[in-house]
mmCIF file of the N, C-alpha and C atoms, coordinates in Angstrom:
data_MODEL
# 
_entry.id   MODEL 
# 
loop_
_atom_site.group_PDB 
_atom_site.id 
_atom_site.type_symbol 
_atom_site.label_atom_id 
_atom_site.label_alt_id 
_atom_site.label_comp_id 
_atom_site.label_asym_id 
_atom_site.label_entity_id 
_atom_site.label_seq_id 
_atom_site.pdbx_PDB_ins_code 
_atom_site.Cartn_x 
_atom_site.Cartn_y 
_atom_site.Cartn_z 
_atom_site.occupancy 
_atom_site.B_iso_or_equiv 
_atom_site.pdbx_formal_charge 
_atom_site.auth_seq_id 
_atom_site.auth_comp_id 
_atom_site.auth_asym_id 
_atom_site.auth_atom_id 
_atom_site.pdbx_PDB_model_num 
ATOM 1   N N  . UNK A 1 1  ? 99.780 134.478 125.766 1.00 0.00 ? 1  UNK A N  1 
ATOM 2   C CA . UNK A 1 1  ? 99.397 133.480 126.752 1.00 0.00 ? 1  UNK A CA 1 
ATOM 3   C C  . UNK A 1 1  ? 98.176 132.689 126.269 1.00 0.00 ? 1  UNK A C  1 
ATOM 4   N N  . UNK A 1 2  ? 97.345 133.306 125.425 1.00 0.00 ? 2  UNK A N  1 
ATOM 5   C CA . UNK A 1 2  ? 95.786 132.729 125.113 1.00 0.00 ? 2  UNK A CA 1 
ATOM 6   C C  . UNK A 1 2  ? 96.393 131.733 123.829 1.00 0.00 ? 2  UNK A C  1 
ATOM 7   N N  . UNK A 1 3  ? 97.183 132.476 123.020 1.00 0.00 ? 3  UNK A N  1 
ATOM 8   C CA . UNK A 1 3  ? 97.667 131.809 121.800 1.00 0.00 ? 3  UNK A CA 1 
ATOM 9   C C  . UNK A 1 3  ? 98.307 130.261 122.330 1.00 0.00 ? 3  UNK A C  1 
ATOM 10  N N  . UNK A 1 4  ? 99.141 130.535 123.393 1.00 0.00 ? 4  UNK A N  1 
ATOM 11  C CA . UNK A 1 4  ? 99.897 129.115 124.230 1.00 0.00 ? 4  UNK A CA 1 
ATOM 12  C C  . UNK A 1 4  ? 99.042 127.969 124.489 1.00 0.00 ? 4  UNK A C  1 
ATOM 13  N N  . UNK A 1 5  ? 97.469 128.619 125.254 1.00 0.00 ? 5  UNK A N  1 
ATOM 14  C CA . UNK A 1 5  ? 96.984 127.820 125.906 1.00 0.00 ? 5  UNK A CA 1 
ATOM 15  C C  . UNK A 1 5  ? 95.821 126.886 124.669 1.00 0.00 ? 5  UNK A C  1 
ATOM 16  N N  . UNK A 1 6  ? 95.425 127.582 123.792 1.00 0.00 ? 6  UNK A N  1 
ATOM 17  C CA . UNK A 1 6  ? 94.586 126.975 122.325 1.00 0.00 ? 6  UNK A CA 1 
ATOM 18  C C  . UNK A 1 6  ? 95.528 125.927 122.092 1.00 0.00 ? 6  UNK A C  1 
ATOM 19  N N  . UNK A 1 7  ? 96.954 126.291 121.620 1.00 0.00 ? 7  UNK A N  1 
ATOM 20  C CA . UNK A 1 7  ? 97.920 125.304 120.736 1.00 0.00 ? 7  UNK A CA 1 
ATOM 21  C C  . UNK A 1 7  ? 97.847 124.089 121.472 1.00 0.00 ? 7  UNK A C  1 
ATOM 22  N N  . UNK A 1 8  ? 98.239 124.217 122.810 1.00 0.00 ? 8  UNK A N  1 
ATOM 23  C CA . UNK A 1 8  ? 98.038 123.060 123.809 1.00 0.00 ? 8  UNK A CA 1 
ATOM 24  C C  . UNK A 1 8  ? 97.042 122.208 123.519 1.00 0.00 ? 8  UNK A C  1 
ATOM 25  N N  . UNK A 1 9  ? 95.487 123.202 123.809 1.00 0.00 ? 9  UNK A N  1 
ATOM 26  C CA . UNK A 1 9  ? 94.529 122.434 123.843 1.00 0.00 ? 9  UNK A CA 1 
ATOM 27  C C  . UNK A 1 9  ? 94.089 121.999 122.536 1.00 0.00 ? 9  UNK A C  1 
ATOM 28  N N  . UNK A 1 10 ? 94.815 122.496 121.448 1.00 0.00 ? 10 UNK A N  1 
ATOM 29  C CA . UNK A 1 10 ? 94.635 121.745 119.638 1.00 0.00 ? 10 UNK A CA 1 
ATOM 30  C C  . UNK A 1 10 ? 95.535 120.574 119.873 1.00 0.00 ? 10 UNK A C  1 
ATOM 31  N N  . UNK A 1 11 ? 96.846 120.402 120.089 1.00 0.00 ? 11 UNK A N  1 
ATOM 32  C CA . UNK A 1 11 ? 97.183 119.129 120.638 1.00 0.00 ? 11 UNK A CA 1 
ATOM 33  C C  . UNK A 1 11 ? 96.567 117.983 121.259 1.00 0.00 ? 11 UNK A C  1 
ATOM 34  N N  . UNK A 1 12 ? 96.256 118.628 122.549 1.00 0.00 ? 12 UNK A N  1 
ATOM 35  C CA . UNK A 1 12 ? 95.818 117.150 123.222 1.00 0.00 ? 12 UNK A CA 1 
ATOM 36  C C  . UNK A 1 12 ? 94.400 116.754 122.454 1.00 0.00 ? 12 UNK A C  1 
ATOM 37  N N  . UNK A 1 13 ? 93.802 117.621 121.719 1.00 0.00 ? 13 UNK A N  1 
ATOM 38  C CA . UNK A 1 13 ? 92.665 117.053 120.893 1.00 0.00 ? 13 UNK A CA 1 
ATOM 39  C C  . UNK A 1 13 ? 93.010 115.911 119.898 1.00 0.00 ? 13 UNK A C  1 
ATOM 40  N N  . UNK A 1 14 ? 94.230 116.477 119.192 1.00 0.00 ? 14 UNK A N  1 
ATOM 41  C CA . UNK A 1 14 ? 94.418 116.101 118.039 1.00 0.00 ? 14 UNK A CA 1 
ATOM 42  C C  . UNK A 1 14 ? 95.297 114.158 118.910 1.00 0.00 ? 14 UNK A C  1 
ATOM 43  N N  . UNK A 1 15 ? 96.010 114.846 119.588 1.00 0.00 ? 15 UNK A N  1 
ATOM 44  C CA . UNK A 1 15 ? 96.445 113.951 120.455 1.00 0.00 ? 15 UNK A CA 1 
ATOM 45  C C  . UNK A 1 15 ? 95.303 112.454 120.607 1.00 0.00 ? 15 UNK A C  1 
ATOM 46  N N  . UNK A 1 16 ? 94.635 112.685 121.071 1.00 0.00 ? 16 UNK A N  1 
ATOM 47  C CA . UNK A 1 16 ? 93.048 111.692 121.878 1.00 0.00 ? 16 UNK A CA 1 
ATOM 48  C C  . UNK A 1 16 ? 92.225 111.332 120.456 1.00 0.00 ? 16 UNK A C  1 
ATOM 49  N N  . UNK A 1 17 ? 92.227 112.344 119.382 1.00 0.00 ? 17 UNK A N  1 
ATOM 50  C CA . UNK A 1 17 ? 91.869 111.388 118.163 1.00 0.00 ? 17 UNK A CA 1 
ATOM 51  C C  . UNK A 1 17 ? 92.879 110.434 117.197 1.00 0.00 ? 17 UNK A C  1 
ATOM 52  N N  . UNK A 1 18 ? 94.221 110.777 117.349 1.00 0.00 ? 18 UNK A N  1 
ATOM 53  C CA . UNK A 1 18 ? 95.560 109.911 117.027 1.00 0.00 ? 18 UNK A CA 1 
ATOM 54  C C  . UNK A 1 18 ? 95.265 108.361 117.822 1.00 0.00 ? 18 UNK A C  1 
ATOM 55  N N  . UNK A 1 19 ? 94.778 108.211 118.985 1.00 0.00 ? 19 UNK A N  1 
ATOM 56  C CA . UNK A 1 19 ? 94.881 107.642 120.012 1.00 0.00 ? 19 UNK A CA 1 
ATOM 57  C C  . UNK A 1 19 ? 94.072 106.843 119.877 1.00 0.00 ? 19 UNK A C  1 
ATOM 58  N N  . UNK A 1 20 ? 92.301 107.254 119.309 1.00 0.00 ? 20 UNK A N  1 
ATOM 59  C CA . UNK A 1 20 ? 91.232 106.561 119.050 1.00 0.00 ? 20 UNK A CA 1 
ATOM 60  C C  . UNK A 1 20 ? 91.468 105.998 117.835 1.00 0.00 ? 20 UNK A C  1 
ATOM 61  N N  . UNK A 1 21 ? 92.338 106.238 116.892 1.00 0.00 ? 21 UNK A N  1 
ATOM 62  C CA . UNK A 1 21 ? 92.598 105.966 115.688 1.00 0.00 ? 21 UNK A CA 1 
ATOM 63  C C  . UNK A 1 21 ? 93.232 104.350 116.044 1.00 0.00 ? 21 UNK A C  1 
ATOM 64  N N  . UNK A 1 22 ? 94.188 104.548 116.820 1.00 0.00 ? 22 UNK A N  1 
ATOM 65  C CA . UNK A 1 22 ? 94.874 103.516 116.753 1.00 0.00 ? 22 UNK A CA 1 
ATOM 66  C C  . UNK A 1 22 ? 94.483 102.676 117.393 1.00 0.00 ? 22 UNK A C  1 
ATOM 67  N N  . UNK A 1 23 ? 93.332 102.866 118.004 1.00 0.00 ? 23 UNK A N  1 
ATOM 68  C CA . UNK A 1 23 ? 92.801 101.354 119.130 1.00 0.00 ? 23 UNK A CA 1 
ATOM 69  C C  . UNK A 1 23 ? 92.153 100.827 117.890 1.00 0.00 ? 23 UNK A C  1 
ATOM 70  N N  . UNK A 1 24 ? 90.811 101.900 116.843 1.00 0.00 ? 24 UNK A N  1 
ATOM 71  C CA . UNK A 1 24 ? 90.301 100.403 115.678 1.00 0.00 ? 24 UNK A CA 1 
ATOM 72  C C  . UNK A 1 24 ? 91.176 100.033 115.103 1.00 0.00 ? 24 UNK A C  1 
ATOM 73  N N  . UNK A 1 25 ? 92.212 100.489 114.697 1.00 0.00 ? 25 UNK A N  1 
ATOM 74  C CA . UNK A 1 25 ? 93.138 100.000 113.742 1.00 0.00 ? 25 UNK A CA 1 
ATOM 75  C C  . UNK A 1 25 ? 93.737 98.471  114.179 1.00 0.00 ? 25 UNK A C  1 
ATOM 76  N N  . UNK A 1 26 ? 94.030 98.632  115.976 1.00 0.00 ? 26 UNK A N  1 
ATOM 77  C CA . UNK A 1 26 ? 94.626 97.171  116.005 1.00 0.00 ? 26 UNK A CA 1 
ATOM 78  C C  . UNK A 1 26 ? 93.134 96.523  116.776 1.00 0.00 ? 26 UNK A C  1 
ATOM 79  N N  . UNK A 1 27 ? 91.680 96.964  116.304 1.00 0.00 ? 27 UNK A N  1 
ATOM 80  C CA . UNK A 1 27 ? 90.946 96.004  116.715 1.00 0.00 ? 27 UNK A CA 1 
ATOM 81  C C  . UNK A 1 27 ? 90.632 95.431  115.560 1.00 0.00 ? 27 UNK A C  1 
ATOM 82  N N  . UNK A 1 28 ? 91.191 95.836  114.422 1.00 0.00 ? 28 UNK A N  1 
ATOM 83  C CA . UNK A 1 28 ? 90.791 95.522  112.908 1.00 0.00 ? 28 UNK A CA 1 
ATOM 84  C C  . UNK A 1 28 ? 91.406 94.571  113.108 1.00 0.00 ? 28 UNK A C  1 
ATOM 85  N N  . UNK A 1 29 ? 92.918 94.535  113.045 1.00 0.00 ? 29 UNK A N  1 
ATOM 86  C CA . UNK A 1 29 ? 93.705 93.623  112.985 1.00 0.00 ? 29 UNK A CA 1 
ATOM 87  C C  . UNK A 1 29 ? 93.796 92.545  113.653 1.00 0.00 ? 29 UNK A C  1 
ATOM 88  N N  . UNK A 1 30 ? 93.254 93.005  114.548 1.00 0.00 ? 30 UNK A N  1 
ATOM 89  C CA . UNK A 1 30 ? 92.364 91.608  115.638 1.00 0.00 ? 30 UNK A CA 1 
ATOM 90  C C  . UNK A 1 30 ? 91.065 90.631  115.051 1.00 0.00 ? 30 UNK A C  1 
ATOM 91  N N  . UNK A 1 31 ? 90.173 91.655  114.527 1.00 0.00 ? 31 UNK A N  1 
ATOM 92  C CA . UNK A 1 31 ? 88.928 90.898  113.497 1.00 0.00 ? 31 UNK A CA 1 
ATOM 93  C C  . UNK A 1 31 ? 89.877 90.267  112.304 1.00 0.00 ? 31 UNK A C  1 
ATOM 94  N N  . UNK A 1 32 ? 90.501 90.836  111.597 1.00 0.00 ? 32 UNK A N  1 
ATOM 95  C CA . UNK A 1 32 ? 91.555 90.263  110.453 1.00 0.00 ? 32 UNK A CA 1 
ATOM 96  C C  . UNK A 1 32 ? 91.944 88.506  110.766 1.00 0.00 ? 32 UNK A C  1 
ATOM 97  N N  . UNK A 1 33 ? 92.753 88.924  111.993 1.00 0.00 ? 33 UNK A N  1 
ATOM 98  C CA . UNK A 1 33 ? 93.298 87.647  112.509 1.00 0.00 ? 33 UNK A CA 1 
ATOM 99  C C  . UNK A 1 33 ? 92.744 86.205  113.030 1.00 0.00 ? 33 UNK A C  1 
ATOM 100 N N  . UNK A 1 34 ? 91.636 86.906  113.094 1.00 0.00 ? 34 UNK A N  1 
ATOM 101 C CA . UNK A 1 34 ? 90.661 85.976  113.698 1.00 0.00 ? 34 UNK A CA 1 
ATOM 102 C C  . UNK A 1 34 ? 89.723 84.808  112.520 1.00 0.00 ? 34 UNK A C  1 
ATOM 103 N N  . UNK A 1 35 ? 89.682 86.468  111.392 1.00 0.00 ? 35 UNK A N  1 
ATOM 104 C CA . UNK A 1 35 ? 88.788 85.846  110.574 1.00 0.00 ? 35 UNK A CA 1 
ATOM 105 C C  . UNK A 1 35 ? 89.795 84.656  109.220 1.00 0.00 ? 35 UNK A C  1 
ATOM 106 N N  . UNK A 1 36 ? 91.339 85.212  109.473 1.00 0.00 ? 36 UNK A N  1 
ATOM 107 C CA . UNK A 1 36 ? 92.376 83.756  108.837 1.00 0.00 ? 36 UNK A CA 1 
ATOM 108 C C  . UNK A 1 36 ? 92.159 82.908  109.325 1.00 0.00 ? 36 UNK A C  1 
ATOM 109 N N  . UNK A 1 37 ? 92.390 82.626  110.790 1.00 0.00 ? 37 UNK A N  1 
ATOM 110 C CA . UNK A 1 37 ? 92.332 81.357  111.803 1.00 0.00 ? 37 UNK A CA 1 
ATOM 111 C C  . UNK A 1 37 ? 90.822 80.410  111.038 1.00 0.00 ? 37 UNK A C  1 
ATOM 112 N N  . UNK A 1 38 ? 89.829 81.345  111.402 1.00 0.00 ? 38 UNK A N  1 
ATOM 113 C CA . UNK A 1 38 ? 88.730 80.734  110.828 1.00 0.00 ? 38 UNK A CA 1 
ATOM 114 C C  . UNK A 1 38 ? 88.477 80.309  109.352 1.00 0.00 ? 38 UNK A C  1 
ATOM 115 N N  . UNK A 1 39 ? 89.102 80.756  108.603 1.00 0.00 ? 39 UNK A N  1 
ATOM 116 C CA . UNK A 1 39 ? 89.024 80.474  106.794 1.00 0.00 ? 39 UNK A CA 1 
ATOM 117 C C  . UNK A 1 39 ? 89.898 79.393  106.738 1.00 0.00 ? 39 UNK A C  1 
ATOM 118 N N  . UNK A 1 40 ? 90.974 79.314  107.421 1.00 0.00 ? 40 UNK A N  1 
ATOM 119 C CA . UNK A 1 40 ? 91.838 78.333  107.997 1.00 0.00 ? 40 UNK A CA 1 
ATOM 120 C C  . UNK A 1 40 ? 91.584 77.211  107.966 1.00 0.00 ? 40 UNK A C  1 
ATOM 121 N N  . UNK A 1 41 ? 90.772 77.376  108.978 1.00 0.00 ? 41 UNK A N  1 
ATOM 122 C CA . UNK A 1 41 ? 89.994 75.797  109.244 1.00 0.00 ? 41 UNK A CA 1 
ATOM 123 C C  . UNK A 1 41 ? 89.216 75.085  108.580 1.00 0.00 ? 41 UNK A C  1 
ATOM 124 N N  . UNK A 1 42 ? 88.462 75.938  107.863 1.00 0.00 ? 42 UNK A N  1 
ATOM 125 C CA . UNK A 1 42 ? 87.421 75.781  106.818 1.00 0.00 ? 42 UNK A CA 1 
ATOM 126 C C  . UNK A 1 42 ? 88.199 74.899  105.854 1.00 0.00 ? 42 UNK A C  1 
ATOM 127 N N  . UNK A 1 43 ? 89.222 75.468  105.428 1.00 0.00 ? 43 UNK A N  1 
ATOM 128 C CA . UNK A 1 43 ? 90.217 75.407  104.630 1.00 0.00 ? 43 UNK A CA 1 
ATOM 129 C C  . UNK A 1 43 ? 90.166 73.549  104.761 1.00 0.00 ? 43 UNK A C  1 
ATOM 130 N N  . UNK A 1 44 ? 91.014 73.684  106.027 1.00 0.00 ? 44 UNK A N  1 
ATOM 131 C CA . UNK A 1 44 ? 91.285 72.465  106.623 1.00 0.00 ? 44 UNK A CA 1 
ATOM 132 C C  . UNK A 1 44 ? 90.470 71.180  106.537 1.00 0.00 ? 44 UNK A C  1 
ATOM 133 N N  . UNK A 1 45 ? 88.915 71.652  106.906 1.00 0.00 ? 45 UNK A N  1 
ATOM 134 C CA . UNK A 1 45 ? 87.613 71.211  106.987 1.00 0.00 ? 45 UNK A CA 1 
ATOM 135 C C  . UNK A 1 45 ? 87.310 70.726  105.623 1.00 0.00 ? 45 UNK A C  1 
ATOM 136 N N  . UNK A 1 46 ? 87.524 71.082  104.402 1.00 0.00 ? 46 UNK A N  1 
ATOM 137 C CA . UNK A 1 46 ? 86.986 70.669  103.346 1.00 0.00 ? 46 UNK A CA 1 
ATOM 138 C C  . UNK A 1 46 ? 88.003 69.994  102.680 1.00 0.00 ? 46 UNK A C  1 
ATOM 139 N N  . UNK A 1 47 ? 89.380 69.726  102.975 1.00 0.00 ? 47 UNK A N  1 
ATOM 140 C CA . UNK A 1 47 ? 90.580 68.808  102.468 1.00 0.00 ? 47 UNK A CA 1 
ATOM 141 C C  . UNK A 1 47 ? 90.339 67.391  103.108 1.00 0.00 ? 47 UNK A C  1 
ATOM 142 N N  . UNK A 1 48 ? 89.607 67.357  104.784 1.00 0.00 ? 48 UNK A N  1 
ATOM 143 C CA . UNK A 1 48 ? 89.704 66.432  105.118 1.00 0.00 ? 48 UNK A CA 1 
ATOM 144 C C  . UNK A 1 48 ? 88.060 65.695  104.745 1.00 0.00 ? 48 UNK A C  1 
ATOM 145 N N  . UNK A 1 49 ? 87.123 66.584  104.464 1.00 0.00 ? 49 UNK A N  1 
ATOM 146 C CA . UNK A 1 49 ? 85.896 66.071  103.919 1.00 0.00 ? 49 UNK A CA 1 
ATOM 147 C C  . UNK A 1 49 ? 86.056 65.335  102.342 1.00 0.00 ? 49 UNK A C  1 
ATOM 148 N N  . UNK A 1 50 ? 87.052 66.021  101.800 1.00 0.00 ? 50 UNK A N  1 
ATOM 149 C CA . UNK A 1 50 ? 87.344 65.525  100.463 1.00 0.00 ? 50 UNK A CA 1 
ATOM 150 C C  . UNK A 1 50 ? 87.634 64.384  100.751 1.00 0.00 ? 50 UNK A C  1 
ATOM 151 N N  . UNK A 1 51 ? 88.960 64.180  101.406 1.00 0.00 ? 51 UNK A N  1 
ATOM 152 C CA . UNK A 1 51 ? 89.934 63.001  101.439 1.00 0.00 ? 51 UNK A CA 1 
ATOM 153 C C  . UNK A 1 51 ? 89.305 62.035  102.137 1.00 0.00 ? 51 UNK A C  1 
ATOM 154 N N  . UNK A 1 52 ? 88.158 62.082  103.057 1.00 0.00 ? 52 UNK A N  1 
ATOM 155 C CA . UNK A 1 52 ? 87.499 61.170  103.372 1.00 0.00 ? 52 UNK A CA 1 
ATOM 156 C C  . UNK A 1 52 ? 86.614 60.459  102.132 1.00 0.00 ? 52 UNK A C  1 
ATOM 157 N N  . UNK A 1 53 ? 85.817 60.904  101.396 1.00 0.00 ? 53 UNK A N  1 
ATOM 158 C CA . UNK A 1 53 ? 85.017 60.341  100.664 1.00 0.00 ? 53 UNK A CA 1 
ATOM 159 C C  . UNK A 1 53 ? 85.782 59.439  99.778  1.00 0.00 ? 53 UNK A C  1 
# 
């Protein structure tokens, strides 16, 4: 019964750090995405600074 109730509670541990794992992972991918959009523009920003002069 003691052996049952550890395994459980090694789960839901392991469980809740699986869990925390995956929220930075897609907040990375959120900073990632954000930081294309922005290089992006830059991008954008210095074709049309060129083509102006």
């Amino acid at each position: 019964m003691m052996a049952k109730k550890l395994t459980v509670g090694a789960a839901l541990v392991l469980t809740v750090f699986a869990l925390s794992s995956c929220g930075n992972t897609i907040r990375g991918v959120g900073q990632d995405a954000a930081n294309t959009v922005d290089a992006t523009q830059n991008a954008a920003n210095n074709v049309d600074s060129a083509a102006s002069r």
